[in-house]
DRENMAR-640814 format. One line per 2 residues: number of its first residue (from 0); their letters; for each residue x, y, z of N, C-alpha, C, O. Coordinates in steps of 0.1 Angstrom, whole numbers. Each point is the difference from the previous one (the first is absolute). Last residue first. Layout:
NUM> a> X,Y,Z,X,Y,Z,X,Y,Z,X,Y,Z  ...
***
This chain:
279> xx> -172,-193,-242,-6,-6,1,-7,2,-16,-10,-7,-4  35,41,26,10,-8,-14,-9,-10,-3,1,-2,-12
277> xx> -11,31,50,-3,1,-12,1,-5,-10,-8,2,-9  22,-13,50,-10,-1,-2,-3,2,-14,-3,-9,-8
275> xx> 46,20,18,-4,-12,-1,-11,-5,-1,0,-10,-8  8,52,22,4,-2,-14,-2,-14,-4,-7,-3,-10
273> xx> -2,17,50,-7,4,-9,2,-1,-14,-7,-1,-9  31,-12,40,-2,-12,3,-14,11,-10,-7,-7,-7
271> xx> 43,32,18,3,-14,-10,-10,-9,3,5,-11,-1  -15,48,27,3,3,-17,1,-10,-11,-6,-3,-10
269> xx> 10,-5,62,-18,4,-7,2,3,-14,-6,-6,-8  47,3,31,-7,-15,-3,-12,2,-8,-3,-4,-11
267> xx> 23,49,23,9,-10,-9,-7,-12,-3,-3,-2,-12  -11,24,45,-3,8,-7,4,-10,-19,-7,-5,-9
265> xx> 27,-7,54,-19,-1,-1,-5,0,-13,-7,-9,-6  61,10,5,-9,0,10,-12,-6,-1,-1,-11,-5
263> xx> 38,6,-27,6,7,12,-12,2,11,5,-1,11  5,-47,-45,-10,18,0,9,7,12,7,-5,8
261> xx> -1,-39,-51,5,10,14,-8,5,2,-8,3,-9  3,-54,-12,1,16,4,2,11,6,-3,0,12
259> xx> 12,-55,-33,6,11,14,1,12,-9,8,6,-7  -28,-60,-3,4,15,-4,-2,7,12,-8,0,9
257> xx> 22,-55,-27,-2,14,11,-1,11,-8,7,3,-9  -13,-64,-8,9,17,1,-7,6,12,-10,-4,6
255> xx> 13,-50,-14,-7,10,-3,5,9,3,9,0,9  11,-42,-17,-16,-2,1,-7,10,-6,-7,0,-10
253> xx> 51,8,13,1,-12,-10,-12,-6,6,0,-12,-1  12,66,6,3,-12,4,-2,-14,-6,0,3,-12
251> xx> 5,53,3,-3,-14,-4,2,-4,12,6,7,7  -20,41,0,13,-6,4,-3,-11,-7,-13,-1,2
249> xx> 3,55,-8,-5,-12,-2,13,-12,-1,11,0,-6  -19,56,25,12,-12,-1,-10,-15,-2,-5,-6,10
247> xx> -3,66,-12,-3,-12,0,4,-6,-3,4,1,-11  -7,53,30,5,-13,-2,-5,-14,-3,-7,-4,9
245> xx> -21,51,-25,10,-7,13,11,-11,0,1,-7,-10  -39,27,-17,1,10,1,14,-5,11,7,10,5
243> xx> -38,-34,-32,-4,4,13,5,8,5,-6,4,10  10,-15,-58,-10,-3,4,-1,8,16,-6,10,2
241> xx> 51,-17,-20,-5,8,-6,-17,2,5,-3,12,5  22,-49,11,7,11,9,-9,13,-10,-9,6,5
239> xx> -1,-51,-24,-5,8,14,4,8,6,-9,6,8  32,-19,-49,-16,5,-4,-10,4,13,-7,9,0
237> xx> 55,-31,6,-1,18,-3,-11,8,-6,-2,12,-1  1,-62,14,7,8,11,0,16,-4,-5,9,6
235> xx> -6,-41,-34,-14,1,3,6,10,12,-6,11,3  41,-26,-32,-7,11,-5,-9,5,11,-1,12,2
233> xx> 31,-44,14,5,12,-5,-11,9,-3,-3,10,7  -9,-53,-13,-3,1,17,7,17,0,-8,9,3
231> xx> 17,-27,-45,-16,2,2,-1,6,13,-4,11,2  49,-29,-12,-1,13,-5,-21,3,-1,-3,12,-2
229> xx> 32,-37,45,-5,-4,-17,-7,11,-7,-10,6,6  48,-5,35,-13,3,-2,-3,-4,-18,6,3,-11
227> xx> 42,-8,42,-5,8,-10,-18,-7,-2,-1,-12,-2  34,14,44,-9,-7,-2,-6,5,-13,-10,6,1
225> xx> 57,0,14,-7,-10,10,-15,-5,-6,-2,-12,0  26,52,-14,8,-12,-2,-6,-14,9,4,-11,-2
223> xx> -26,54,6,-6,-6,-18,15,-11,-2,1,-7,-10  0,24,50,-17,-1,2,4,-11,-10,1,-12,0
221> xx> 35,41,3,1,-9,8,-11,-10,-5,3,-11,-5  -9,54,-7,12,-9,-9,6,-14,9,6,-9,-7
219> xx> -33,40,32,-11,-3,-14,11,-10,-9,-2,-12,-4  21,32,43,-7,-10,1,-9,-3,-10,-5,-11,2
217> xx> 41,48,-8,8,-17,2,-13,-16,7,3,-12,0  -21,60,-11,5,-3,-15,5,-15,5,-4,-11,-4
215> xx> -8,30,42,-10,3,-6,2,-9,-13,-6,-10,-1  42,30,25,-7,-13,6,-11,-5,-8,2,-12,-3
213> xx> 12,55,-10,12,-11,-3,-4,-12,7,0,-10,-7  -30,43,14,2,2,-14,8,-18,-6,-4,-10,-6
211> xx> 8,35,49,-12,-7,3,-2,-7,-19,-1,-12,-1  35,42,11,3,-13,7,-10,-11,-5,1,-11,-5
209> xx> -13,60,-5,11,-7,-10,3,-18,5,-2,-10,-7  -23,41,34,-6,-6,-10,10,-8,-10,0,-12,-4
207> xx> 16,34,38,-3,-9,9,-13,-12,-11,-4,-11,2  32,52,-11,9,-10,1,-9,-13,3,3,-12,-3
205> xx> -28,55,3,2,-4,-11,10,-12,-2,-3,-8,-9  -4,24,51,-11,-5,-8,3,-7,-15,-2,-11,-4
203> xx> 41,18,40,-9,7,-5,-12,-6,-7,2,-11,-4  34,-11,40,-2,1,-16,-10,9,0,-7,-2,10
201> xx> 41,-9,26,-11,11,4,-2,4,-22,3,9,-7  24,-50,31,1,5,-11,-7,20,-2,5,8,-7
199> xx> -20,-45,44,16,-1,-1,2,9,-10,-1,11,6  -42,-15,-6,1,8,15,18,1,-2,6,11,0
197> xx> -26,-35,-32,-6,15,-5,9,9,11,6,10,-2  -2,-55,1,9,2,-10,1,19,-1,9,8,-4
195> xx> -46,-39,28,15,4,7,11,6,-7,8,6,7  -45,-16,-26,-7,11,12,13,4,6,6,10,3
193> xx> -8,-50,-36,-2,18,-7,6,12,12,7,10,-1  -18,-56,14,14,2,1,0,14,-7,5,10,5
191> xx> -44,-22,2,6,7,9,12,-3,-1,7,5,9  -32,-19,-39,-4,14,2,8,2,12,5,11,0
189> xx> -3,-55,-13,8,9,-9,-2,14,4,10,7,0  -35,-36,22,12,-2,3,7,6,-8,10,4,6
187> xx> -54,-2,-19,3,5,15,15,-1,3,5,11,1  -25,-17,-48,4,-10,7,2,15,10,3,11,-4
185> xx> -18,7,-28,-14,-5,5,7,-17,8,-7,-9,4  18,67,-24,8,-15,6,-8,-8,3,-7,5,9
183> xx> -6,40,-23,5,-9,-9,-3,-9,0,-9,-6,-7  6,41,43,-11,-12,-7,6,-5,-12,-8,-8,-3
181> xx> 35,38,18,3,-11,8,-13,-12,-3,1,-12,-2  2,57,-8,6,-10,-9,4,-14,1,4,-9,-8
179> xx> -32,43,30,-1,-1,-7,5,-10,-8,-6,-8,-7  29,25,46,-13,-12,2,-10,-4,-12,-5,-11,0
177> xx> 41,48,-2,4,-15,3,-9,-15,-1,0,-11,-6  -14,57,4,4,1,-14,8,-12,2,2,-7,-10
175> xx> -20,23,49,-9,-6,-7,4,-3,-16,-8,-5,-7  45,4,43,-7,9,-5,-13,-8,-7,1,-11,-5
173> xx> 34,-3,50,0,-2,-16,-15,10,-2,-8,2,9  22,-1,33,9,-3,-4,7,-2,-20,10,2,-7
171> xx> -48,17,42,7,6,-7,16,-5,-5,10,7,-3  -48,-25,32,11,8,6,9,6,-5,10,4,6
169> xx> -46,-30,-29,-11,10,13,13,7,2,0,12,-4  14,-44,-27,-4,13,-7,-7,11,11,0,12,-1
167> xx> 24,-52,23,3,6,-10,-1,14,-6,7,10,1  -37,-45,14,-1,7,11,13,11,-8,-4,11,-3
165> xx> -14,-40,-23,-7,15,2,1,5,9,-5,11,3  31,-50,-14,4,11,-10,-13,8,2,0,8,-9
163> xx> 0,-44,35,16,8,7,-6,11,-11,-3,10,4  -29,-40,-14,-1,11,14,6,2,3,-3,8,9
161> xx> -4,-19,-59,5,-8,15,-4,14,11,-3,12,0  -22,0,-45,14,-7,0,1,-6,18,-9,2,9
159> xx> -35,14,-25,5,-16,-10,16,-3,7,4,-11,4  -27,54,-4,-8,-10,12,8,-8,-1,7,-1,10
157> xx> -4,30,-42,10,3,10,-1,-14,8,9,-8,2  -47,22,-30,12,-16,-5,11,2,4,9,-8,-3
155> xx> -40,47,8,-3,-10,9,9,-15,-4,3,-9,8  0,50,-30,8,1,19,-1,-11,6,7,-5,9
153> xx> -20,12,-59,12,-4,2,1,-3,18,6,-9,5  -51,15,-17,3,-10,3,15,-6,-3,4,-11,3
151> xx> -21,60,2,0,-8,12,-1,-16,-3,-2,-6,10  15,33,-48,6,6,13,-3,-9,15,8,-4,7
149> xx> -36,0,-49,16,-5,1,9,-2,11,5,-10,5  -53,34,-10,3,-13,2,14,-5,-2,3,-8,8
147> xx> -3,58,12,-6,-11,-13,-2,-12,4,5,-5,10  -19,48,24,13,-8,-4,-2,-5,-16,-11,2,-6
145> xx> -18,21,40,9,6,-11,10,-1,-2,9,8,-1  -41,-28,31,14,3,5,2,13,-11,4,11,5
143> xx> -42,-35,-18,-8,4,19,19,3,2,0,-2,12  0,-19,-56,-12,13,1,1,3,16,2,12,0
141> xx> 23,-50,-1,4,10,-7,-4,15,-2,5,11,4  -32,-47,12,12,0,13,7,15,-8,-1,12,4
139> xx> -26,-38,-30,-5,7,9,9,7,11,-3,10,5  18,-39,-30,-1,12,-12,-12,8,7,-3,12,-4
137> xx> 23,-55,22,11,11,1,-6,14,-7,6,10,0  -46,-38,24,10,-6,-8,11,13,-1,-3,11,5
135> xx> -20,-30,40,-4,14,-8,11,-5,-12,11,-5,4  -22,-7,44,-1,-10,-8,-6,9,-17,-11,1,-6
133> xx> 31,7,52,-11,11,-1,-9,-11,-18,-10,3,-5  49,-21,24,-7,4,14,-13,5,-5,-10,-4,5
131> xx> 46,-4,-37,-7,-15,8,-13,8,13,-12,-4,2  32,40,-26,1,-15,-17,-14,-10,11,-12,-2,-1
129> xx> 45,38,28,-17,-1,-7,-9,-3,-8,-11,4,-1  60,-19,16,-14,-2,11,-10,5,-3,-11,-6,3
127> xx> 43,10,-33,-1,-11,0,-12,-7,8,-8,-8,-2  27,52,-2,-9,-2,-9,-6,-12,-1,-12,-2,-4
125> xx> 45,11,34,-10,8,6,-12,0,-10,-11,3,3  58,-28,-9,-11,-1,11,-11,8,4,-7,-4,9
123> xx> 35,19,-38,-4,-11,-7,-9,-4,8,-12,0,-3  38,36,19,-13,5,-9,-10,-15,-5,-12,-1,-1
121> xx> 52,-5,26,-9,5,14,-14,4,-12,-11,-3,2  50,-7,-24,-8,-12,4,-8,1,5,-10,-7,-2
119> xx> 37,43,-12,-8,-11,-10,-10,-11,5,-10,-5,-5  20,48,39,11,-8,-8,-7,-6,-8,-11,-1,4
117> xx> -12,43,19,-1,-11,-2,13,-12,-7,-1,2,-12  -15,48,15,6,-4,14,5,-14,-2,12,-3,4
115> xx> -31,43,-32,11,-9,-6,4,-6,11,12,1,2  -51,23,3,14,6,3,10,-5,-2,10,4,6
113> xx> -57,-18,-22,6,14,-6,12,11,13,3,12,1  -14,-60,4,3,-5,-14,3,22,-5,8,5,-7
111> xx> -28,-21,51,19,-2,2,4,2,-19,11,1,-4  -58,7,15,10,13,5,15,-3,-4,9,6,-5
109> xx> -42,-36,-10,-2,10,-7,13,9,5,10,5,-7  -18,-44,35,6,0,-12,3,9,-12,10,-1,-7
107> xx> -40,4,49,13,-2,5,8,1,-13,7,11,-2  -52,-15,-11,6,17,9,16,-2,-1,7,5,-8
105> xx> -32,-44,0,-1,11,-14,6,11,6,6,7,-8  -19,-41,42,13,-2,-15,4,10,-2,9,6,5
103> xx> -48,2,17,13,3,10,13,-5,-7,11,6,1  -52,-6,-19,5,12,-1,11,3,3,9,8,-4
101> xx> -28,-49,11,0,-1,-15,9,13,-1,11,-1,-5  -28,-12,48,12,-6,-4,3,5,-13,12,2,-1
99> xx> -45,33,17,-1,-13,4,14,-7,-6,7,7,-6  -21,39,30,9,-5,-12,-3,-12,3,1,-5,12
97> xx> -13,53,12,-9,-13,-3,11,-6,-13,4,8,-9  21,31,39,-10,-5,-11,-3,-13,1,8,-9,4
95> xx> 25,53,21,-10,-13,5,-7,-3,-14,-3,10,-6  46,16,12,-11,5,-2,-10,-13,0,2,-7,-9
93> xx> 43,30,37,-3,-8,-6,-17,3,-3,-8,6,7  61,11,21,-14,3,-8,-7,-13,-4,6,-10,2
91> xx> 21,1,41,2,2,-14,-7,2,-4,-11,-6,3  32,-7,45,-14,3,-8,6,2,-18,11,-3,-5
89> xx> 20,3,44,-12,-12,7,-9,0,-7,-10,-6,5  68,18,-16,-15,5,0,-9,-9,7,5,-12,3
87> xx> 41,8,-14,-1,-5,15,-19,9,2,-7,0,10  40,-13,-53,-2,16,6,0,0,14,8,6,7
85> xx> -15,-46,-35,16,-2,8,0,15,6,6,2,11  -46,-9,-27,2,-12,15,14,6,3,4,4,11
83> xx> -20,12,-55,-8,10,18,7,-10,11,4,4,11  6,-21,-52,11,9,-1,-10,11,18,3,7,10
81> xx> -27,-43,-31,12,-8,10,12,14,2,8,0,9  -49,9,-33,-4,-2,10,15,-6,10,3,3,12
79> xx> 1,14,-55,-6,8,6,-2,0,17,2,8,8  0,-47,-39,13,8,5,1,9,2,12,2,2
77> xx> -50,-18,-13,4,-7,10,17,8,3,5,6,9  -45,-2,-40,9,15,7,7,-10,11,2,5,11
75> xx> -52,-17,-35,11,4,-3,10,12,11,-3,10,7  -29,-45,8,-5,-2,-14,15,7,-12,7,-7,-7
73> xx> -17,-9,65,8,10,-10,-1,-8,-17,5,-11,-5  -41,1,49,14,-6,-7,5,11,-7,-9,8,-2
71> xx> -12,-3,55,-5,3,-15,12,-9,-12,11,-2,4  -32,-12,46,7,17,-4,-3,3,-11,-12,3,-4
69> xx> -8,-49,10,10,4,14,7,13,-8,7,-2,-10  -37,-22,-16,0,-6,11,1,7,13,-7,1,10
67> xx> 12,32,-49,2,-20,0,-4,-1,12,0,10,8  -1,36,-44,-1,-4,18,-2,-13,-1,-9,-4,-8
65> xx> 38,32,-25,-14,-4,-1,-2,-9,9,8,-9,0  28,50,-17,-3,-12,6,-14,-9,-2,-7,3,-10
63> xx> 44,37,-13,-6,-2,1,-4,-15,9,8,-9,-1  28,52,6,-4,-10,-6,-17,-8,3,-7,3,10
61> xx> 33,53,-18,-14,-13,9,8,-11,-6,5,2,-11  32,37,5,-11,-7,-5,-7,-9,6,7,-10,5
59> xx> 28,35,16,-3,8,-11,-13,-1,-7,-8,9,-1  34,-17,50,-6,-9,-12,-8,8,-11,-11,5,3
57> xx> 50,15,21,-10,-3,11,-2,-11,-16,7,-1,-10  35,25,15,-15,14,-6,-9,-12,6,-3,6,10
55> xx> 39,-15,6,8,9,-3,-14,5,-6,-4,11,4  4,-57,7,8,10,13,-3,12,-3,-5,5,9
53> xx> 0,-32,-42,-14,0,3,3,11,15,-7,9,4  37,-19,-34,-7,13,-5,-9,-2,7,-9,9,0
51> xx> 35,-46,11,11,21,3,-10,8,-5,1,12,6  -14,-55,-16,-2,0,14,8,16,7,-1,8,10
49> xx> 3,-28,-57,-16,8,2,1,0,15,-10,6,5  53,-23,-15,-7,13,-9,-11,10,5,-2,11,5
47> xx> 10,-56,10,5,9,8,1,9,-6,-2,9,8  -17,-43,-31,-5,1,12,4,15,8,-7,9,3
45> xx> 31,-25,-43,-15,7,-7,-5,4,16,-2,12,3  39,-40,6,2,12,-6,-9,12,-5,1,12,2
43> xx> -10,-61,8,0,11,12,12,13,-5,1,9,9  -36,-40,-40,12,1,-1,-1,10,14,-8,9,2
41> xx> -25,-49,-13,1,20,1,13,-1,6,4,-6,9  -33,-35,-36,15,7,6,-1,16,3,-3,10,-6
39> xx> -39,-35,-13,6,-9,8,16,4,7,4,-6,10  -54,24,-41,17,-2,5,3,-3,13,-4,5,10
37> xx> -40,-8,-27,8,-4,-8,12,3,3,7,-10,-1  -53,5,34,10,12,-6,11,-7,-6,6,-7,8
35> xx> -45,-11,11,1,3,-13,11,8,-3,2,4,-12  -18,-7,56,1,-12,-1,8,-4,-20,8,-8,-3
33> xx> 1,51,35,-12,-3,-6,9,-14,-6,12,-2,-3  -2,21,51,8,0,-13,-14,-6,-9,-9,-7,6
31> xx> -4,31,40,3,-12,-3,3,1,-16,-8,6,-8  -1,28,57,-1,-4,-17,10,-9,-1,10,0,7
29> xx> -17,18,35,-13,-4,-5,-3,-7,-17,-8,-7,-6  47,32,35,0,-13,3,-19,-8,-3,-6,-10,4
27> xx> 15,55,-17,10,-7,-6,-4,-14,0,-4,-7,-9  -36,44,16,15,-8,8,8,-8,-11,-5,-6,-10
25> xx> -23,47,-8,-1,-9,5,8,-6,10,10,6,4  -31,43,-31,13,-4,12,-6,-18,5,-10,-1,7
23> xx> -14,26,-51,5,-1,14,7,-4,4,5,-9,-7  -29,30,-38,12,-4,6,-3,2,12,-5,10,5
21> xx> -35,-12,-45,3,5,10,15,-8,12,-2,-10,7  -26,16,-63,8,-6,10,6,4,12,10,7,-1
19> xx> -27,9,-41,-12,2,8,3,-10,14,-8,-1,10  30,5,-53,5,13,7,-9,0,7,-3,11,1
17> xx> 5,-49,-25,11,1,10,-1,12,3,10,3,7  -47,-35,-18,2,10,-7,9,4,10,-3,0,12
15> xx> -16,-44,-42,5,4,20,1,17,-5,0,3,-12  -14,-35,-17,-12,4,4,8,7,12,-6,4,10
13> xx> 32,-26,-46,-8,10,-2,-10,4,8,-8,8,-6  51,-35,11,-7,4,7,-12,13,-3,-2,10,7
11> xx> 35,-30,-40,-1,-12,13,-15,1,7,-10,-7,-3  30,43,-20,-3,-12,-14,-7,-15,10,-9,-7,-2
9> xx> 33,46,24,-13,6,1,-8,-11,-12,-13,-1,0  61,0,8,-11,-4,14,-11,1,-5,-7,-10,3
7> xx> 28,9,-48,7,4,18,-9,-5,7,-9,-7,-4  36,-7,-50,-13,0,13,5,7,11,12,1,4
5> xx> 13,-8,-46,-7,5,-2,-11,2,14,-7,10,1  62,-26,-5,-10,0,8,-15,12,-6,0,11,5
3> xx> 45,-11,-18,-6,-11,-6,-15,-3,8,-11,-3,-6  49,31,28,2,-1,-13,-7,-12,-4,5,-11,3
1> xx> -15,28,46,7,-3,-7,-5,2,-14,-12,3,-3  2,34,35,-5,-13,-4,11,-7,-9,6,7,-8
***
């Protein structure tokens, strides 16, 4: 089991009981890729690996399925299952179970998260979909993974950067200790000149914060030459940031002003807007 990971199957699925589980020989061309399954790249290297041992000692471990429409869907073990195809096998062990969509998340996800299978994003997206789908807040989500709350709402503000820079982090170009820093940057067009400087240059993380640092410093000092702020509007600004726990930018205008709150999610809004209530 991975490192961090307090939950197992059995936290999930308290009422199933796996050693009373019975293995059969299914059809291949019967099983269908699970609709929920979080990773999205199978490396054919990893493929043809497991496809020499599968030649060589047979399929070692059931995957599991649960009967659709039409054959069965593959819940966990798909590459298990694609590494039997390229073998030239016509069946495959497998253990049949009642799973409704909720489990079939929770399963898929559980497995890829305790074989470290997953890239940052493939994880972000997979917490993301059971946020919205299963409509469940992060600190529940947390408890039912044995994850923290931190942890899965750092993965999930991955979401945020461009779509060249997670495809990127999915093909292992740039590192989650990149993409991390990379939320900084909140002009897009600057972030990806960053991106390029990163790929030309092959900057390290720590280089890649330092940069971020110096941009950072040259646009705040920029900001306050262009628009110095009246020293009250200043204050109420750093009495709310302190207060809500977040970013907050109060704008004059010569009728009437703005205020621009940040939040990073769901979780996030509901808070501040608790806070706010309260303040009433």
């Amino acid at each position: 089991m991975a490192k961090g990971l307090g939950k197992g199957l059995n936290s999930i699925f308290q009422d199933v009981d796996f050693h009373e589980e019975t293995v059969q020989e299914i059809e291949l061309k019967d099983c269908r890729p699970n609709p929920y399954q979080p990773r999205k790249v199978f490396e054919a290297d990893a493929i043809e690996e497991l496809k020499d041992s599968i030649l060589q000692y047979g399929v070692l471990q059931p995957i599991i399925v649960r009967r659709g429409i039409k054959g069965y869907e593959i819940v966990v073990g798909e590459r298990r299952f694609r590494a039997s195809k390229e073998a030239g096998l016509s069946t495959i062990p497998a253990v049949i179970r009642e799973l409704s969509d909720e489990q079939m998340m929770e399963l898929a996800l559980l497995e890829n998260l305790q074989r470290e299978d997953l890239t940052p994003i493939e994880e972000a997206e997979a917490y993301d979909r059971l946020i919205n789908e299963l409509n469940i807040k992060q600190d529940e989500l947390a408890k039912r993974l044995g994850k923290s709350r931190p942890h899965i709402t750092n993965m999930i503000r991955l979401l945020s950067l461009p779509e060249k820079v997670r495809a990127m982090v999915n093909s292992k170009e740039l590192t989650m200790g990149h993409a991390r820093a990379l939320l900084s940057i909140k002009d897009e067009e600057q972030l990806l000149l960053v991106v390029e400087k990163i790929k030309k240059e092959h900057l390290n993380v720590r280089q890649v914060e330092q940069l971020i640092t110096k941009l950072n410093d040259k646009t705040n000092k920029k900001k306050k030459s262009q628009t110095k702020k009246d020293v009250f509007i200043a204050s109420k600004e750093s009495e709310l940031q302190e207060r809500l726990g977040t970013g907050v930018n109060i704008q004059q205008g010569k009728r009437k002003g703005k205020i621009e709150i940040e939040y990073f999610d769901r979780d996030d809004l509901d808070r501040i807007i608790d806070l706010l209530v309260k303040a009433e």
